[in-house]
N, C-alpha and C positions, 0 to 999 in steps of 0.2 A: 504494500500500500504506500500510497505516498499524499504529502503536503500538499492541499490546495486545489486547482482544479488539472483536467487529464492536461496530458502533452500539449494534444492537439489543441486545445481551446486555450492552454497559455500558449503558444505561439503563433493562432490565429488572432490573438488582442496584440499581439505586437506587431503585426504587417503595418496596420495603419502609420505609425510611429517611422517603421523603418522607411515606409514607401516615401515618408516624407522626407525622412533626412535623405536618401537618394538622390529626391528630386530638386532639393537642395544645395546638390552637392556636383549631379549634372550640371543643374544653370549656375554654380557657379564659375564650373569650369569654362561651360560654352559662352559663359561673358569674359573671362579673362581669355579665350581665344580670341575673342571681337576684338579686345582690346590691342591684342600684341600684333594682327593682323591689321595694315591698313592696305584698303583698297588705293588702285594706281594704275593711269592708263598713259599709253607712250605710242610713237608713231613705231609703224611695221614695219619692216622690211623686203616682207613679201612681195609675190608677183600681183597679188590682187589687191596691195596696196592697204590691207582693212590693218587700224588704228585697236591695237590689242590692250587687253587687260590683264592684271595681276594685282598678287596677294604679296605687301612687303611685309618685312619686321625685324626687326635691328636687335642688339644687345645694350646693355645701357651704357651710357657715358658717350664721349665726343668720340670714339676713332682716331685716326681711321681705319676701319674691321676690313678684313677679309669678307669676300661674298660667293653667295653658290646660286645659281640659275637653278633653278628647278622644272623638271619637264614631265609633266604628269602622263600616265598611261593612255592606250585605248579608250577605256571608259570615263575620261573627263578627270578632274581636280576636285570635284565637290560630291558629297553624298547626296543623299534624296533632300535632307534637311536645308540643301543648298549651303551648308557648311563645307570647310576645307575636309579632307575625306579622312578618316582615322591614320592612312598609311603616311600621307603628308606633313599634318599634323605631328605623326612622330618623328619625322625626320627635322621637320622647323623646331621642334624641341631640341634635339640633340644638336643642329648645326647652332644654334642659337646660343642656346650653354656654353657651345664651344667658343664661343664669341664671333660666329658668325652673321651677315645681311643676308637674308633668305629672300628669293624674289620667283614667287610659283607662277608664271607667265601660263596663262589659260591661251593655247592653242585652236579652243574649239566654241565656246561661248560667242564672240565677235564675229564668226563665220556662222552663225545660227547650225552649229552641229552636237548633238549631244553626246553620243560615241563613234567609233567607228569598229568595234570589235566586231560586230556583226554588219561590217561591208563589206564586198567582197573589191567592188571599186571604191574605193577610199577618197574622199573630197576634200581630204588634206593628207597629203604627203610628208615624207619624212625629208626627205633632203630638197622637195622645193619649200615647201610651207614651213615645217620645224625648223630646222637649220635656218633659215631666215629669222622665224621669231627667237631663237636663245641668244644669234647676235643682236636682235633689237633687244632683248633684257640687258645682256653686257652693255650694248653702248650706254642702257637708260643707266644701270647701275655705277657707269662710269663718272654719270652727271653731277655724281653726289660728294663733298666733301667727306663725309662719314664712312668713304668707301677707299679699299686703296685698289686703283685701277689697273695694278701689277699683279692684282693675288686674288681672280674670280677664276671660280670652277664652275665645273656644269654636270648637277646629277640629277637621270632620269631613270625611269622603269618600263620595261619591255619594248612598249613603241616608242615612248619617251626616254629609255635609253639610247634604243637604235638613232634616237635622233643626238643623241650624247655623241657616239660615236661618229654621226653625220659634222655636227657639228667642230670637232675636235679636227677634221679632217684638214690640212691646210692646204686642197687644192678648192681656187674659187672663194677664198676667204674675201670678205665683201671691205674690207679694209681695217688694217692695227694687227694686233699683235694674235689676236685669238685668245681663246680662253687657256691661261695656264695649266689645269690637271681636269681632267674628269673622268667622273664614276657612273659606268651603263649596269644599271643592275636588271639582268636575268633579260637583255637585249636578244633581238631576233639574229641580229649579225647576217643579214641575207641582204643582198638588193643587186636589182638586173645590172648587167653591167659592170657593176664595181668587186675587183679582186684583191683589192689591197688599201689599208689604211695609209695617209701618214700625220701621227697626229701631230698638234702642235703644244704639246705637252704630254707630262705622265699621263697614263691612264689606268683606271683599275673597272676591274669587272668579278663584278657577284654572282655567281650563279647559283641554278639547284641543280643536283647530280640528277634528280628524278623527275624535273620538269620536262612536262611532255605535252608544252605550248609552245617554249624557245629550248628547245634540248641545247646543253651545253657545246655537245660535238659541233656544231653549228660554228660555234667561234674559233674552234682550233685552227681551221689555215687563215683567218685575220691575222690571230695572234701568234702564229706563227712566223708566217711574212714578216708582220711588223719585228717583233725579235733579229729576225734574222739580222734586220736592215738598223743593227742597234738600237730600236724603241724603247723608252719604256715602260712597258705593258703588266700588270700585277694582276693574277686570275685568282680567286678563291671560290671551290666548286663545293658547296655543302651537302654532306650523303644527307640522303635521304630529306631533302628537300625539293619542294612541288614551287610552281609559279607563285609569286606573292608572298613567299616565307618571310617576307619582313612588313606582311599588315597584323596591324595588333587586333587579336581578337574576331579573327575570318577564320570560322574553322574551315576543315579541308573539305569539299567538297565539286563535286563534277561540273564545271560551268558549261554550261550545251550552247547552240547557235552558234559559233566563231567562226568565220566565212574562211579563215586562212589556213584552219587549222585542219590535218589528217583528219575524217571522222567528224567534226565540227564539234567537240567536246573532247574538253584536259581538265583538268587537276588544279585548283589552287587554292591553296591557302597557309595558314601562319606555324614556321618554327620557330618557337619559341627561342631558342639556344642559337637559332643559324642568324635572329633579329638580332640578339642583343648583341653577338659576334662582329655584324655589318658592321650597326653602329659605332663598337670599336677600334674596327678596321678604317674604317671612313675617313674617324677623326683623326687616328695615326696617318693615316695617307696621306690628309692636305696639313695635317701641323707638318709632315717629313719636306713636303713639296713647296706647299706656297707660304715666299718671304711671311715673317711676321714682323718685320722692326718696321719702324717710320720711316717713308720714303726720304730724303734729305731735298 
């Protein structure tokens, strides 16, 4: 026997309680994200000319910080809620802590497009459309005192990697120096045509051993070539990791319709150990690469 009333009805008198500090505790968070996140809109570069938008946010104090381009996936930058998407969000956490300027340039909102995972023609491309918008972010991000113009990198996911990798490429570079280092995590590394990278800084790539959206093998003769041709290229391939292993809180499950994909359905979602690893690696990669002291 025991004290008071059963299990079940004492921890049915506590739901209300709980659900409230939850809810509490959500809108607290998703208002200090409104806060660290300011909206920002900059001329394009592109072929069709369209005047893009993004998500800034800085570290505190004057700079001048290091900056990272960020290049969101197929599926857009934003969740249903029209918030920044949980995988983003954790990356502007950690580049931000790090004392990074995060600048998540929306490639697809200003062209009225909402994904393109599920096209088989694609109405924004990776090396005309992308590659143009992460040099409009660099140029915008140059603009700023708070930034230092020598020490911006570019990192994206899957399509938004591939366009990391487009971007990095220093043939057709639209003018300056290019982005110093960047990180294509779990990138396609395919495009017609193109057999060889060369980029114009380090570069590093994340992948999953078990992604069977952008299978790893894919990248070997990139990253090969480039090696060859003294690059430097840094590959970290996680067993037993599926597409997306660094969204927080996606469990793993089948995502069907992908128009590019063998079958039209892969595998994605969150490891745990292969996230927090990224994030590690990340930050080691650009404090290894890009200057930190004040420019003179």
């Amino acid at each position: 026997m025991t004290d008071g009333p059963p299990r079940g009805d004492r921890n049915r008198s506590a739901l209300p309680v709980i659900a409230l500090i939850a809810g509490m505790l959500v809108h607290a968070v998703s208002a200090r994200a409104d806060t660290i996140l300011e909206q920002v809109s900059f001329p394009g570069l592109g072929r069709d000319g369209r005047r893009l938008t993004a998500l800034m946010s800085r570290p505190e104090g004057a700079g001048p910080f290091p900056a990272a381009v960020l290049l969101h996936g197929c599926s857009g930058m934003f969740a249903k809620n029209g918030r920044l998407n949980a995988r983003q969000r954790y990356w502007d956490d950690t580049l931000r802590n790090a004392g990074f300027v995060t600048l998540h340039v929306d490639s697809f909102s200003p062209r009225g497009v909402k994904e393109i995972c599920t096209l088989k023609d694609r109405p924004v491309t990776v090396w005309d459309d992308r590659r143009s918008d992460a040099y409009a972010g660099l140029s915008f991000l140059k603009s700023f005192a708070f930034v230092r113009p020598d020490a911006i990198a570019a990192l994206g996911w899957s399509n938004g990697g591939s366009a990391v990798l487009a971007a990095m490429d220093r043939e057709g570079l639209p003018g300056g120096d290019g982005f110093y280092a960047g990180i294509a995590v779990y990138p396609a590394c395919r495009w017609k045509g193109k057999k060889r990278l060369n980029p114009s800084g380090p570069l590093l790539l994340l992948l999953g051993e078990a992604d069977d959206w952008t299978p790893p093998d894919r990248c070997e003769p990139l990253v090969g070539n480039a090696r060859e041709r003294g690059e430097t290229v840094e590959v970290k391939i996680y067993p037993g990791a599926f597409h997306g292993f660094d969204w927080p809180g996606n469990e793993l499950h089948l995502r069907r319709g992908l128009a590019l994909v063998r079958g039209g359905a892969a595998h994605v979602g969150e490891n745990p150990a292969a996230r927090l690893d990224a994030a590690e690696r990340v930050t080691e990669f650009l404090e290894r690469h890009l200057p930190r002291s004040t420019p003179q």
